[in-house]
Every structure is written in C-alpha cells, then in structure tokens.
C-alpha positions as CSV (number, residue, x, y, z in Angstrom):
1,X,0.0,0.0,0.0
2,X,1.3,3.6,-0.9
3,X,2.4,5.0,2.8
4,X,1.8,8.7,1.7
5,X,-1.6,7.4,-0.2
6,X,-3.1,5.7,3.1
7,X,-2.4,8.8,5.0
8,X,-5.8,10.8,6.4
9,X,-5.3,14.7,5.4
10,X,-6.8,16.7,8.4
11,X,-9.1,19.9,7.7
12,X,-8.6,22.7,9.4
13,X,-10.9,24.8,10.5
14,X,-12.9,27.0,7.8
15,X,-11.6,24.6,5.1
16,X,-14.9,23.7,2.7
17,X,-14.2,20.4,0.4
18,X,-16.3,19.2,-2.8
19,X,-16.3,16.3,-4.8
20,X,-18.2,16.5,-7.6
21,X,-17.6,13.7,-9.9
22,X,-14.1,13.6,-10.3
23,X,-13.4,17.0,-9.5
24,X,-12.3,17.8,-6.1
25,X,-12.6,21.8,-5.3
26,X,-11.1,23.3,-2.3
27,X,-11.9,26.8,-0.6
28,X,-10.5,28.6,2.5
29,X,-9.8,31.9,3.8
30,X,-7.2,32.4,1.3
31,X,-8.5,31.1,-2.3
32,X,-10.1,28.4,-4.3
33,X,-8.3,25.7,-5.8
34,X,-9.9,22.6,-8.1
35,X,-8.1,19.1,-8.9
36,X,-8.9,16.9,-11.4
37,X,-8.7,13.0,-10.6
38,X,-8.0,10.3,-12.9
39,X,-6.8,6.6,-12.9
40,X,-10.4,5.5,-10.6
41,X,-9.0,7.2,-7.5
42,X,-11.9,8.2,-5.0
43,X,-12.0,10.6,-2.0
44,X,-14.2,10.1,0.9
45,X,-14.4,13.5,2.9
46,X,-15.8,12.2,6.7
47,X,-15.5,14.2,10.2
48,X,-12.6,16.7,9.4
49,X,-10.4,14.3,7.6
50,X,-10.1,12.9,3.9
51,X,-8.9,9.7,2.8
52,X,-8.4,8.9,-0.6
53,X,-8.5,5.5,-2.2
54,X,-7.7,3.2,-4.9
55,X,-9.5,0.7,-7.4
56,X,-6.5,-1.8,-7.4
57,X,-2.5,-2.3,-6.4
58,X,-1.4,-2.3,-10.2
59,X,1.8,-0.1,-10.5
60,X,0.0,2.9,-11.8
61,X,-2.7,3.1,-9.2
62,X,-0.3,2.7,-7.0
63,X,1.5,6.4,-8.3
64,X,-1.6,8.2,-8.9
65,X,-2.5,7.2,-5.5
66,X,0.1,8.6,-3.6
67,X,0.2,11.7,-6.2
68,X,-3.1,13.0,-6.0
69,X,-2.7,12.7,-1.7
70,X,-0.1,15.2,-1.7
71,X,-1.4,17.5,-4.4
72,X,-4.9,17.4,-2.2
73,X,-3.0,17.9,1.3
74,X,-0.9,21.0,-0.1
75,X,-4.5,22.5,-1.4
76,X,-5.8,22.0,2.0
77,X,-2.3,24.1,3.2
78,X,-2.3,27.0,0.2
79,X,-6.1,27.7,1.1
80,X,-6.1,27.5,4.8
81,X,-2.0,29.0,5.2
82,X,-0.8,29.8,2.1
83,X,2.9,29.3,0.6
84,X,5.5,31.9,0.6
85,X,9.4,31.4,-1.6
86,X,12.2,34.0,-0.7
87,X,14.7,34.8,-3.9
88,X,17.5,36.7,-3.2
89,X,20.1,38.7,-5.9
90,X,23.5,38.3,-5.2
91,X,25.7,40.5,-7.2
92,X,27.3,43.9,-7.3
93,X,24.4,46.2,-8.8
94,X,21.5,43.2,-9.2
95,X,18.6,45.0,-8.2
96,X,14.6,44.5,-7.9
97,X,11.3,46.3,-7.7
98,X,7.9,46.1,-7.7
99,X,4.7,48.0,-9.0
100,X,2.0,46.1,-8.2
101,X,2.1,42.8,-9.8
102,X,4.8,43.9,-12.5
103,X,8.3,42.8,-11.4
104,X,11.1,44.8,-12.2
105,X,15.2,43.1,-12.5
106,X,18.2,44.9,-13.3
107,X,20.6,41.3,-13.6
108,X,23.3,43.0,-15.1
109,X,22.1,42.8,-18.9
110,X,21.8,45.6,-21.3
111,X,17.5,46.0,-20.5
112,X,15.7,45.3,-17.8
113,X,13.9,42.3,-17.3
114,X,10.0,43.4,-16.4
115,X,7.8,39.9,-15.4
116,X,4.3,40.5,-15.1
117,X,3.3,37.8,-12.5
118,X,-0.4,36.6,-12.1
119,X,-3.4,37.8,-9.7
120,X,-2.7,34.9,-7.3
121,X,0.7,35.2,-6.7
122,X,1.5,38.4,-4.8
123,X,5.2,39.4,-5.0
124,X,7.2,41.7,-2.7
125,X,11.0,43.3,-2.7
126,X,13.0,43.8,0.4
127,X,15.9,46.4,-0.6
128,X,18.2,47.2,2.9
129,X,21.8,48.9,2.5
130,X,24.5,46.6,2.8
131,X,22.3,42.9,2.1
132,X,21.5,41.5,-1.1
133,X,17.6,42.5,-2.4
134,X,15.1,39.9,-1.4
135,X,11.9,39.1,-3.4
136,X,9.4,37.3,-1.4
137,X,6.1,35.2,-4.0
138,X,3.0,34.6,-1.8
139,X,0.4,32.4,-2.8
140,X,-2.0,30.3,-2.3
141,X,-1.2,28.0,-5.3
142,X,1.9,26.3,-4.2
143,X,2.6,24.7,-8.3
144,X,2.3,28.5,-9.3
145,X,4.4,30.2,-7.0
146,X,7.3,27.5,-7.7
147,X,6.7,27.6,-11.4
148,X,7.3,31.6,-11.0
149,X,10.0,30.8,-8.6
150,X,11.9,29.0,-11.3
151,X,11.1,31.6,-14.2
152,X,12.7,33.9,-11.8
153,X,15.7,32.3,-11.4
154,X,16.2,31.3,-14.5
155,X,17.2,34.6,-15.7
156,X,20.4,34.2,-13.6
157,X,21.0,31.5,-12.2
158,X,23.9,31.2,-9.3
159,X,27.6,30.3,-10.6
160,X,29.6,28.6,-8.8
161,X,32.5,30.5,-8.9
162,X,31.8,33.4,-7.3
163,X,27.8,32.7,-6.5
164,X,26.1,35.5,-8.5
165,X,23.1,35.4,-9.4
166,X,19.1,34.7,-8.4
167,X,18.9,31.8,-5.6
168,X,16.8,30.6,-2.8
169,X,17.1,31.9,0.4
170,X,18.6,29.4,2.4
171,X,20.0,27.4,-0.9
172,X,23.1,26.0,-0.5
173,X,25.4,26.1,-3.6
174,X,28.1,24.0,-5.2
175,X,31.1,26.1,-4.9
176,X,34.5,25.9,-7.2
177,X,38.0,27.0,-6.5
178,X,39.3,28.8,-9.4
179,X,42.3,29.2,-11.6
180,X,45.3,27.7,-9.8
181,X,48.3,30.1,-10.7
C-alpha cells in the first residue's frame, strides 16, 4: 500500500471540500483551488479528515495514488496557510522592484527584465543597505508560486565561482575553486 496514499489529510478549521464527480474543489480563507482525478481514485471526505483510495495495487494506481494525496494535502495548506518562496540577488548592482504585480530586475544585462506575474501570486522586494535584495512570491497555489520561482531564477542562475546570481534563500550552492596560478 502507498504510505503517503493511506495517510488521512486533516481539515482545518474554515476549510470547505467538494467532490463533484471527479473534481475535487477546495476553498478557504485564502483562495479556491480545483483538482482533477484520474486513474479511478476516490475521495471520501468524513468528520474533518479525507482519505483517498484506490481501485486496485497495479503499478500505476499505486503512483496516482500517492500523487493526488499530496497534491490534495498541499490545497488544504495553500487555502487555509498559504505558501510563501524567498529569492534573493547576489551581485554587485542586481537589483529588484515592484509596481504592483509587474516585477522589475536589473541582472546586469543591457535592459531590464520586467515579469508581469499573475493575480494569485503576490510578489514583494525587500531592498536594505549593505544585504542583497530579497523578493518574497506569496500564494496560495503552491505549483504557481514554484513555477514563477523557477522563471525567476532562470534569468540568472547562481555560478559557482563566485555565487552570482538569483537563488533561494537558504540554498546552498556547489562552490568551485578557481584558476590555480
């Protein structure tokens, strides 16, 4: 049996679950989110808790099983807590800003780079002397803010020479020595 499959998710308080068909929709305080299910996997919502089972143990019910568990449980979190990712520029003269949802980077290139980020995701910069700019993604949608995340950082991604570039806070990167004279 899958061991994160079998696992009850617990619903908070103010957390509203429905299953129609084999769409599963999700609402809180903080957002809606909907799920599609496939592969015969059904949801049984009871007393605060959902459990989520399968038709068979073939190989691929097996996957979806566990899959759709942890793609349910982190709805139930982005609606009821929400998901936050920190980015931060390291680099002489990397900077970012924000006007409302349109993100602004100067990474060094000739332009800069100006994202416009979606509705749910709600973006912040941190600029204080003497640290490297931080840009904190909020959402509710925790696929979405790490699919911006990545789009991000991909702009600049960190060296490993001299670690410039956009990373996670917290990241730990693969350092090099250089040239040996």
């Amino acid at each position: 049996m899958s061991r994160i499959g079998k696992n009850p998710i617990a619903l908070p308080q103010g957390v509203e679950v429905k299953v129609n068909g084999n769409v599963v929709t999700v609402k809180g305080k903080l957002g809606e989110l909907t799920q599609e299910l496939t592969d015969g996997i059904t949801l049984e919502v009871e007393e605060g808790t959902l459990t989520l089972a399968r038709p068979s143990d073939s190989k691929q019910h097996k996957a979806a099983h566990g899959l759709y568990r942890a793609l349910i449980r982190n709805m139930v979190e982005g609606v009821s807590k929400g998901f936050t990712k920190e980015l931060e520029l390291v680099g002489v003269g990397y900077r970012a800003s924000n006007q409302g949802q349109k993100l602004d980077l100067a990474l060094g290139f000739s332009h800069n780079i100006i994202l416009d980020l979606a509705p749910e995701v709600k973006v912040e910069t941190v600029s204080e002397k003497g640290k490297n700019p931080i840009i904190k993604l909020t959402s509710h949608d925790k696929q979405l803010v790490g699919q911006v995340a990545a789009k991000i950082r991909s702009f600049r991604k960190p060296e490993p020479y001299k670690g410039k570039g956009i990373k996670f806070v917290g990241e730990v990167l693969r350092r090099k020595a250089g040239k040996s004279a």
